[in-house]
C-alpha positions as CSV (number, residue, x, y, z in Angstrom):
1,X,-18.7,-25.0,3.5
2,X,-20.6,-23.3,5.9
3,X,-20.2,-19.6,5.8
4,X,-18.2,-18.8,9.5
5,X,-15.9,-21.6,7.7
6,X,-15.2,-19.8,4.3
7,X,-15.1,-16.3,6.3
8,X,-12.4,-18.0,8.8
9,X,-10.5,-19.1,5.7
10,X,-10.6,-15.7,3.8
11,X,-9.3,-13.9,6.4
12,X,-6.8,-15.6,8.3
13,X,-5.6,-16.2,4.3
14,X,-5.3,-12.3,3.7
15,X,-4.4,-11.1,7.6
16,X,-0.8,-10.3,6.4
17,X,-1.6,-8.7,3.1
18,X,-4.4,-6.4,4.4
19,X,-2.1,-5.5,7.3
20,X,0.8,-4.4,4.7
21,X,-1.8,-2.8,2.6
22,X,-2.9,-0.6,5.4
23,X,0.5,-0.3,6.9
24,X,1.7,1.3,2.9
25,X,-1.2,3.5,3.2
26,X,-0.9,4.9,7.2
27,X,2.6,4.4,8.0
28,X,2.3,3.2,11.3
29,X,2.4,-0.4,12.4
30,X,0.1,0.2,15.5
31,X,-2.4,2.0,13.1
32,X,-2.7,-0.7,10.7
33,X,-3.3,-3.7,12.9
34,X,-6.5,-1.1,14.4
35,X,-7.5,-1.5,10.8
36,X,-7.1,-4.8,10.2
37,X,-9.1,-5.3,13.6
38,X,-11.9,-3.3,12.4
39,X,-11.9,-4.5,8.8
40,X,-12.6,-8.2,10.1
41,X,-15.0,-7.1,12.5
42,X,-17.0,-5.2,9.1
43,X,-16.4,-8.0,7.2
44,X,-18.0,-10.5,9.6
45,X,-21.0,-8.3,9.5
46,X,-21.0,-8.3,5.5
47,X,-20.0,-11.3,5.3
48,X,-22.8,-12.7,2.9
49,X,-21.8,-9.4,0.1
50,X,-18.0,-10.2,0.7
51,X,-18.4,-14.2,0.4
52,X,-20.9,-13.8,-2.6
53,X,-18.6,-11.0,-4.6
54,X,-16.4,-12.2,-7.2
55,X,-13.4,-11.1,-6.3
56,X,-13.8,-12.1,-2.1
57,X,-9.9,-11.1,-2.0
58,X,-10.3,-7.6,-3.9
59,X,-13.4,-6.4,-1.7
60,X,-11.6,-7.0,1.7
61,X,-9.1,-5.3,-0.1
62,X,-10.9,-1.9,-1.0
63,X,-12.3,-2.4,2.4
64,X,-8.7,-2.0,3.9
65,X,-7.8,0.7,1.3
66,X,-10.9,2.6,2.0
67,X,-10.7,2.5,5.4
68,X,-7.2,3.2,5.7
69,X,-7.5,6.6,4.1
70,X,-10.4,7.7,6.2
71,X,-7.9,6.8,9.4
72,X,-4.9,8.9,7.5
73,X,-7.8,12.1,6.6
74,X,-9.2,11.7,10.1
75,X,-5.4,11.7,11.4
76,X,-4.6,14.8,9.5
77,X,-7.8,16.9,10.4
78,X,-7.0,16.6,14.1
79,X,-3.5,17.8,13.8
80,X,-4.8,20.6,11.7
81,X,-2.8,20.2,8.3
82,X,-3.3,17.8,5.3
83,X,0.2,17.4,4.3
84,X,1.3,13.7,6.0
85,X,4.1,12.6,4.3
86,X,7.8,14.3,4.3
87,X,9.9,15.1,1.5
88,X,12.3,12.7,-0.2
89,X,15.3,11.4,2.1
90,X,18.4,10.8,0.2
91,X,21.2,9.1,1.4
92,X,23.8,11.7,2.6
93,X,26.3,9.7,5.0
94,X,29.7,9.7,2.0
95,X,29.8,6.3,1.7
96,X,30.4,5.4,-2.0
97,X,28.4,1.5,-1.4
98,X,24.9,0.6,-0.5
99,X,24.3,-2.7,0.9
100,X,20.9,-4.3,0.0
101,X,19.0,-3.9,3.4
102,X,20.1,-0.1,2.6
103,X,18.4,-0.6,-0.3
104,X,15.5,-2.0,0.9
105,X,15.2,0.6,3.0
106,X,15.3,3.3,1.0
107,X,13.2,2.1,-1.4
108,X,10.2,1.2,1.0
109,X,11.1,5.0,2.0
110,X,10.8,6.2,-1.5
111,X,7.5,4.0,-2.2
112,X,6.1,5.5,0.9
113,X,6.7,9.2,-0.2
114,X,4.8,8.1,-3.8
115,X,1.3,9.6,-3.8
116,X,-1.0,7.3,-3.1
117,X,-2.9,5.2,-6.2
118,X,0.4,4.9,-6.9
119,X,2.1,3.6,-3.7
120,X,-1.0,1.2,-3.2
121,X,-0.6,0.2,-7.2
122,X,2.8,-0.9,-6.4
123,X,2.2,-2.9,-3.4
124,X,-0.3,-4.9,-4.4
125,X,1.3,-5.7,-7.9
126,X,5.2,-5.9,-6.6
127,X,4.3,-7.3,-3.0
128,X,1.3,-8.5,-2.9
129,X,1.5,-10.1,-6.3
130,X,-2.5,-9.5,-7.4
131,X,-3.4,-9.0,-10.8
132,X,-3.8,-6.0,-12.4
133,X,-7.5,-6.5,-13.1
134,X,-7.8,-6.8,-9.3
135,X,-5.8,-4.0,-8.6
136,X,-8.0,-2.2,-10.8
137,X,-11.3,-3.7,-9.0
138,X,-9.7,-2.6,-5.6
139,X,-9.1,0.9,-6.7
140,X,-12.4,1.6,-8.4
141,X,-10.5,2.3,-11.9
142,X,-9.9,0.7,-15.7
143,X,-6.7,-1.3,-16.0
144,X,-4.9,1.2,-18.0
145,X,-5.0,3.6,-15.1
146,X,-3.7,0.9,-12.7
147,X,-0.5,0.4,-15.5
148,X,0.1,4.1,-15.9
149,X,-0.2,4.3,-11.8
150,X,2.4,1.4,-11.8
151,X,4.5,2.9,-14.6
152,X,4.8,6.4,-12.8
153,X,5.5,4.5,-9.3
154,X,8.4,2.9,-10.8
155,X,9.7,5.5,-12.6
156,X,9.8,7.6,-9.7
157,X,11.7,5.5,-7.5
158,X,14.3,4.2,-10.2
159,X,15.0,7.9,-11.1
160,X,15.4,8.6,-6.8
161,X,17.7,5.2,-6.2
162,X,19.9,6.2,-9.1
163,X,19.9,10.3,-7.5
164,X,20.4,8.6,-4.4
165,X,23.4,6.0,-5.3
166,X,24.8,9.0,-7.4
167,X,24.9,10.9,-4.0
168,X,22.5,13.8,-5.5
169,X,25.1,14.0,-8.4
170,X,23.5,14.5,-12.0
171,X,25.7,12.5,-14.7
172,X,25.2,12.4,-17.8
């Protein structure tokens, strides 16, 4: 397989998942596909490092991460202040159910608000599905620190959904 084969291949295969990895990161849809667009056109250029790497799927990956939070620090330094993500957003409407899309919706909220090693740890694991040797590859970091990232993440959010389905109510 020639190489403009095997680069075709590897990137129409992770379009979507390098799209929702910058998408988790940014937090804008428009932003991310910019990303993407610019990831495949660096990739194409480093194409012989990318297809020769061991993990192909992890580099294009810390490629998207990488350039994903120069976007978001570039984004913040032009409107003057580093904080870019809100507060928590509980549910407040008084109604005692939650249907799943509510759910859903909250929790991609809540993963959004996690800091981020953590909301990219989850994606990729919980989403994405990689590995967490992978994950660890992506992020530049030992596996253990990829688990505890992972652990934290889902601690968080599990201790927010039950706040949130308790209606800010402590019980004990």
């Amino acid at each position: 397989m020639n190489q403009e084969t095997e680069y075709i291949t590897l990137v129409t295969g992770l379009k979507d998942t390098l799209y929702r990895l910058a998408r988790s990161i940014v937090l804008d849809s428009a932003e991310a596909e910019d990303i993407v667009q610019d990831l495949f056109e660096r990739v194409w250029r480093a194409r012989d490092a990318v297809l020769s790497s061991d993990y192909p799927r992890a580099y294009l990956c810390r490629m998207a991460h990488n350039l994903a939070i120069d976007r978001l620090r570039h984004s913040a330094r032009q409107r003057g202040f580093t904080e870019t993500h809100g507060s928590y957003i509980g549910t407040s409407d008084g109604n005692v159910g939650i249907d799943n899309s509510d759910m859903a919706q909250l929790t991609r909220r809540l993963i959004d608000q996690l800091p981020e090693r953590q909301r990219v740890a989850i994606h990729m694991r919980d989403v994405e599905g990689y590995e967490i040797e992978e994950i660890a590859q992506m992020l530049e970091c030992d596996e253990t620190s990829v688990r505890m990232n992972l652990s934290r993440a889902r601690k968080s959010i599990r201790e927010q959904l039950i706040k949130s389905m308790n209606h800010g109510v402590e019980r004990g």
